[in-house]
KERONU-173200 format. One line per 4 residues: number of its first residue (from 0); for each residue x, z, y of N, C-alpha, C. Coordinates in Angstrom, 1 decimal. Layout:
<nodes>
NUM = X/Z/Y/X/Z/Y/X/Z/Y  ...
</nodes>
This chain:
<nodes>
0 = -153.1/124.5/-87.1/-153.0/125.8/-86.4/-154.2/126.7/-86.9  -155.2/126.1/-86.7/-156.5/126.8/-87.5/-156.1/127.6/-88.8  -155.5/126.6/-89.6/-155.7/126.9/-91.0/-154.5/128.2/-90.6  -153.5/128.3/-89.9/-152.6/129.5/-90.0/-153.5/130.7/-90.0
4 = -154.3/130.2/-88.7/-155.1/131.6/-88.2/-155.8/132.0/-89.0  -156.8/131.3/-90.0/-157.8/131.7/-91.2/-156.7/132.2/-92.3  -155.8/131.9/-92.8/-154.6/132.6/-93.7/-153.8/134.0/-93.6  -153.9/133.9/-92.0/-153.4/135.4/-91.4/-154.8/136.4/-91.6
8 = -155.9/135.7/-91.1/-157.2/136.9/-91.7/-157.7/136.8/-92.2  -157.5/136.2/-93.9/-157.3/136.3/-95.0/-156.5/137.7/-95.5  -154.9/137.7/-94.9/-154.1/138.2/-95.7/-154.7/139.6/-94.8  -155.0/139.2/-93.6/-155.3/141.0/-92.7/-156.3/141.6/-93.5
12 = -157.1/140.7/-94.0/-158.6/141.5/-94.6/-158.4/141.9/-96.2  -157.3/141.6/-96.7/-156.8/141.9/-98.2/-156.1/142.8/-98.0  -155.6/143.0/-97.3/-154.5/144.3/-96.9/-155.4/145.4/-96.6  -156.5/145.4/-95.7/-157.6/146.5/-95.5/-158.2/147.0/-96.4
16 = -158.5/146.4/-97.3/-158.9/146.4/-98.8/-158.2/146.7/-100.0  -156.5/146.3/-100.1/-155.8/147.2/-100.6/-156.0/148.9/-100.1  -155.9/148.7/-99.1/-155.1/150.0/-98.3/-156.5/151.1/-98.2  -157.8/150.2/-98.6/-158.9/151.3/-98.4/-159.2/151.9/-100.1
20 = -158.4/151.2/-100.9/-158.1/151.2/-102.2/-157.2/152.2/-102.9  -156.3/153.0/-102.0/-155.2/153.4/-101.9/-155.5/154.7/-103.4  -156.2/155.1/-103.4/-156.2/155.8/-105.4/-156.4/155.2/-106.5  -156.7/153.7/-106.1/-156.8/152.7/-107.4/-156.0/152.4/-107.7
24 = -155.8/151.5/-109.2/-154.9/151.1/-109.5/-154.6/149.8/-109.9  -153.6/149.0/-109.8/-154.1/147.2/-109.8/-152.9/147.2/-110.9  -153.2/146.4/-111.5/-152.1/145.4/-112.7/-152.3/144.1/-112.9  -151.1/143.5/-112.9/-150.9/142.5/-113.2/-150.3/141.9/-114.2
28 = -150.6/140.7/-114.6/-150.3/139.9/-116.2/-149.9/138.8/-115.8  -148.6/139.0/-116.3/-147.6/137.8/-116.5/-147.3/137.0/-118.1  -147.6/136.3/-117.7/-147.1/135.3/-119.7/-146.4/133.9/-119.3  -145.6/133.9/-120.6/-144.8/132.7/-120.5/-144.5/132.4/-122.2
32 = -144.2/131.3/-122.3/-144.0/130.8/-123.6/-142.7/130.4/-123.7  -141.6/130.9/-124.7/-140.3/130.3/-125.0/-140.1/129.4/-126.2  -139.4/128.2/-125.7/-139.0/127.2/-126.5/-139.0/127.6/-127.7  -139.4/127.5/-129.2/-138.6/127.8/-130.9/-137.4/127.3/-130.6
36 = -136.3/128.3/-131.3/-134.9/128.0/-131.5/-135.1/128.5/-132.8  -134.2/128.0/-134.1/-134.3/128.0/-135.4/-133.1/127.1/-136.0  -131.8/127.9/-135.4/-130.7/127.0/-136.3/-129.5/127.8/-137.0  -129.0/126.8/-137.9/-127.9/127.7/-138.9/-126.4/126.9/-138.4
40 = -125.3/127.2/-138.3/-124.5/126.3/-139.2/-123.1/127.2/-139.6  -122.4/126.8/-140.4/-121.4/127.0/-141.2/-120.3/126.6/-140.6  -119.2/127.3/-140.2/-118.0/126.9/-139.8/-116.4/127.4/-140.4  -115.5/126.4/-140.1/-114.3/127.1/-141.0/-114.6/127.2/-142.6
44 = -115.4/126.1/-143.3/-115.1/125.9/-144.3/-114.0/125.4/-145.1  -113.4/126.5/-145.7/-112.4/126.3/-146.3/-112.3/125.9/-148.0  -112.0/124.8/-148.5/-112.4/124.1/-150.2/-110.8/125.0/-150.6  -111.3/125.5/-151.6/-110.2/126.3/-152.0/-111.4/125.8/-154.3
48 = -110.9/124.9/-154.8/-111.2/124.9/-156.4/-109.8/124.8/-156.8  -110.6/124.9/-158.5/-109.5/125.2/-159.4/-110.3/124.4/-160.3  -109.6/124.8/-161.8/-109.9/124.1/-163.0/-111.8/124.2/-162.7  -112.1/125.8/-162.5/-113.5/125.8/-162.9/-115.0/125.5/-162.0
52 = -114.2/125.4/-160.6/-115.7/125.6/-159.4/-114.6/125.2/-158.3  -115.9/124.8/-157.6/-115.0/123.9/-156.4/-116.3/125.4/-155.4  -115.1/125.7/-154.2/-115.6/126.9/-153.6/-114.9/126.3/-152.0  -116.4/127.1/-151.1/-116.1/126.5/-149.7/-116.3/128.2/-149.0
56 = -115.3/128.5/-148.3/-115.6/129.6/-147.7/-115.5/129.4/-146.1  -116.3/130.6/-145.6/-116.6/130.2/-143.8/-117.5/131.1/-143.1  -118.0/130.9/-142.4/-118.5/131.9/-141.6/-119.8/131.0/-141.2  -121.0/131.6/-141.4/-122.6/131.4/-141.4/-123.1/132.1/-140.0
60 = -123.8/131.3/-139.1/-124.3/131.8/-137.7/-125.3/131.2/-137.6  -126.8/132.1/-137.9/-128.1/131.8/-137.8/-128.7/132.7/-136.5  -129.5/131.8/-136.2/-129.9/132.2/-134.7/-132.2/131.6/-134.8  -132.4/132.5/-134.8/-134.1/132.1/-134.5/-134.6/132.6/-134.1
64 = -135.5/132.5/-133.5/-136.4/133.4/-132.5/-138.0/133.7/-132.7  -138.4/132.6/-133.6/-139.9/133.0/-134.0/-140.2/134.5/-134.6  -141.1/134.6/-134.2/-141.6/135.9/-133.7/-141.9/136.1/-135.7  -142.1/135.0/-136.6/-142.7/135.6/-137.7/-141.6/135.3/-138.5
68 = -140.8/135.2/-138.2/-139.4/135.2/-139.2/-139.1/133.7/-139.2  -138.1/133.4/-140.5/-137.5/132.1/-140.9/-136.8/132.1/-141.6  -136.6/131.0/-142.6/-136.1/130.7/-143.7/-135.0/129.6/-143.7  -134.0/130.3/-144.4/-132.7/129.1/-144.5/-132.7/128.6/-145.8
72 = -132.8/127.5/-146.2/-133.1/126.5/-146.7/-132.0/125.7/-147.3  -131.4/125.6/-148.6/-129.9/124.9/-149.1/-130.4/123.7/-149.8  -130.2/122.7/-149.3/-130.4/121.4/-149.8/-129.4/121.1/-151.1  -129.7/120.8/-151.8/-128.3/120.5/-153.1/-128.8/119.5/-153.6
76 = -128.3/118.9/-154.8/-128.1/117.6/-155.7/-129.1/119.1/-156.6  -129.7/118.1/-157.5/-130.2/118.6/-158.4/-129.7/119.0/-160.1  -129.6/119.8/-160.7/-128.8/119.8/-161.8/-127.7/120.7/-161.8  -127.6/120.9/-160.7/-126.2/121.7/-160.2/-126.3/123.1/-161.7
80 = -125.2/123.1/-162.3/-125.1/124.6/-163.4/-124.6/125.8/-162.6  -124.4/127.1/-162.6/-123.3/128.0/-162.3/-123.4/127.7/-161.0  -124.6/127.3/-160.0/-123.8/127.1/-158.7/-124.8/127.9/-158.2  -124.0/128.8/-156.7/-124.4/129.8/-156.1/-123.7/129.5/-154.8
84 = -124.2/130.6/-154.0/-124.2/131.1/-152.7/-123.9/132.5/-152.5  -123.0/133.0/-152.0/-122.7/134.0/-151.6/-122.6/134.5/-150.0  -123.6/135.5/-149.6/-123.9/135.6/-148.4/-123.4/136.8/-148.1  -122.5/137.6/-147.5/-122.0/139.0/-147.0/-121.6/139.4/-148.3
88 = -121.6/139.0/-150.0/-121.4/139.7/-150.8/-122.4/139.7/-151.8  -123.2/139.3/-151.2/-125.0/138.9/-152.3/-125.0/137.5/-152.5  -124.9/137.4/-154.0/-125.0/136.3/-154.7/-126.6/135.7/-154.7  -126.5/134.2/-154.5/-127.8/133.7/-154.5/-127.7/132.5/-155.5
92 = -128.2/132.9/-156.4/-127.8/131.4/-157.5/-128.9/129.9/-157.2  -128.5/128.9/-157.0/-128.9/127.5/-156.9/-129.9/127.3/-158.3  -131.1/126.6/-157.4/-131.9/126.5/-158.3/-131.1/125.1/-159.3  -131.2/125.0/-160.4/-130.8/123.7/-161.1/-132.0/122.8/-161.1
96 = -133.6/123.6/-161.2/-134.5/122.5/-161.7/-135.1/122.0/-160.2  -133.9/122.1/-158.8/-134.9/121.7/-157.7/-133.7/121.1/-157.4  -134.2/120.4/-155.7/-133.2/120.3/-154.8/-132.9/121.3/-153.4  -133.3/122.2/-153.6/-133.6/123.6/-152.6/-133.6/124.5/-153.0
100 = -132.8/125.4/-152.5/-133.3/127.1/-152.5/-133.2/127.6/-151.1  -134.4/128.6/-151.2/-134.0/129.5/-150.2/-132.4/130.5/-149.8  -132.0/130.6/-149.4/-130.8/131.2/-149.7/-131.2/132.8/-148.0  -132.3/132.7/-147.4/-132.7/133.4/-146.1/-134.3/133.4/-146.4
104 = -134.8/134.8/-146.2/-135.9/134.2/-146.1/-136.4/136.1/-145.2  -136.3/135.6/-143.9/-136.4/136.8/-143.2/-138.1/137.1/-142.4  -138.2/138.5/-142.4/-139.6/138.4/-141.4/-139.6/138.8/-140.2  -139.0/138.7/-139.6/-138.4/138.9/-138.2/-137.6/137.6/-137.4
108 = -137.1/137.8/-136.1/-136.5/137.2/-135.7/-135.1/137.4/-135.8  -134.0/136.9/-135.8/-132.7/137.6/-136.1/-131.9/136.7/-135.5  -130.6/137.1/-135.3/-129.1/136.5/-134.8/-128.1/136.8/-135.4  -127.6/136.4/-136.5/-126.7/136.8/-137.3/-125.4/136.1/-137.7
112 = -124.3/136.3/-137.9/-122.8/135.6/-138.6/-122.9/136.6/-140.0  -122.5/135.8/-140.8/-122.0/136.3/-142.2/-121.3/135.4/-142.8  -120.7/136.4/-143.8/-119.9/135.6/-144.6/-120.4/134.5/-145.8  -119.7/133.5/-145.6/-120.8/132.5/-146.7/-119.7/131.8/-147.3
116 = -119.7/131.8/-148.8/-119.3/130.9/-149.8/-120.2/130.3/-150.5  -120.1/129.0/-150.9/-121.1/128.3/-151.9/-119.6/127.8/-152.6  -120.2/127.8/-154.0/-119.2/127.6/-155.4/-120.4/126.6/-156.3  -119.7/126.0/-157.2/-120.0/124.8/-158.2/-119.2/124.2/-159.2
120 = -119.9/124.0/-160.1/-118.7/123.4/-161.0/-117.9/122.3/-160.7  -116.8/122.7/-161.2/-115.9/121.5/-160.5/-116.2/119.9/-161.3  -117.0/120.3/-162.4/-116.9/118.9/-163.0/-118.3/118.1/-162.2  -118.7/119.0/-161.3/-119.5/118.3/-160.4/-119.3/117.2/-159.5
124 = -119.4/116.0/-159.4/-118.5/115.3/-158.4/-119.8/114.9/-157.3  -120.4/115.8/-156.8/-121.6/115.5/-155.6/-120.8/116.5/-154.8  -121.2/116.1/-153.4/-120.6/117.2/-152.4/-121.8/116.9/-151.4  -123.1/116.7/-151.9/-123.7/116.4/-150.6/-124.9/117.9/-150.7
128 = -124.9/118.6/-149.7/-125.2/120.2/-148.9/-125.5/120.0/-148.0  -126.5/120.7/-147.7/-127.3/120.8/-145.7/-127.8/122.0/-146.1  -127.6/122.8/-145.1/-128.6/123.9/-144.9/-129.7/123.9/-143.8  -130.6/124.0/-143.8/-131.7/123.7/-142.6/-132.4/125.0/-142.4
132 = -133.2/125.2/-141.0/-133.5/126.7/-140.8/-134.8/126.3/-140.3  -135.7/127.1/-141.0/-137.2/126.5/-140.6/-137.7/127.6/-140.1  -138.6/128.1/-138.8/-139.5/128.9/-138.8/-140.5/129.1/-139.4  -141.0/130.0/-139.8/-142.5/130.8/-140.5/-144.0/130.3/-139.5
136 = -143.4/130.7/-138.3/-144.7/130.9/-137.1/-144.4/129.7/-136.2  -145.7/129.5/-135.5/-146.0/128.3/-134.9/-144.7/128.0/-134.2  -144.3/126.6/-134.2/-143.4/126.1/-133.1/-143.6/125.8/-131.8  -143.1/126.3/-130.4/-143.2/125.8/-129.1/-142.3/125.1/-128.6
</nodes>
């Protein structure tokens, strides 16, 4: 019961004090930290080859939230000739002397669907592809 009574004239004597305050001005600071989200993936890939290139077409939905951008990242077999990436219309050619390219390399946060085809020689017989989405800026 005490402690109520010391809490009530606490709050009476902070209120007298706002209220003798009444041309001042008070601010307050709020902060919070949001989880990193940083992912890609490809859906409705459709394998449509011929004699020359084995081609996957589909729809690309990257989603990240770090504040300093992020990078999409194409994992490939190494050696790959002629092999690309097509993002909305913008060709991205495959590195041959790695196993990665960048195929995103943004400085912002973004949320995006586009259109994505990746093509390769057909006399290629690897089909192993990951795309992975890495942030730039610290992860929480």
């Amino acid at each position: 019961m005490a402690s109520k009574i010391m809490g009530l004239a606490a709050a009476t004597m902070l209120g007298a004090v706002l209220a003798g305050q009444a041309g001042a001005s008070t601010s307050v600071t709020i902060g919070g930290r949001v989880r990193t989200i940083c992912q890609v993936s490809v859906s409705s890939a459709v394998p449509v080859s011929d004699a020359e290139a084995h081609r996957y077409s589909g729809r690309m939905s990257e989603l990240c939230n770090n504040v300093e951008g992020y990078q999409l990242i194409l994992r490939h077999p190494q050696g790959l000739e002629n092999a690309f990436v097509e993002l909305d219309g913008q060709r991205i050619a495959l590195s041959s002397q790695s196993t990665q390219t960048v195929i995103v390399d943004s400085q912002h946060p973004a949320a995006r669907d586009r259109n994505f085809v990746l093509s390769f020689d057909a006399a290629a017989a690897v089909r192993d592809f990951n795309i992975e989405a890495q942030p730039k800026g610290p992860r929480f």
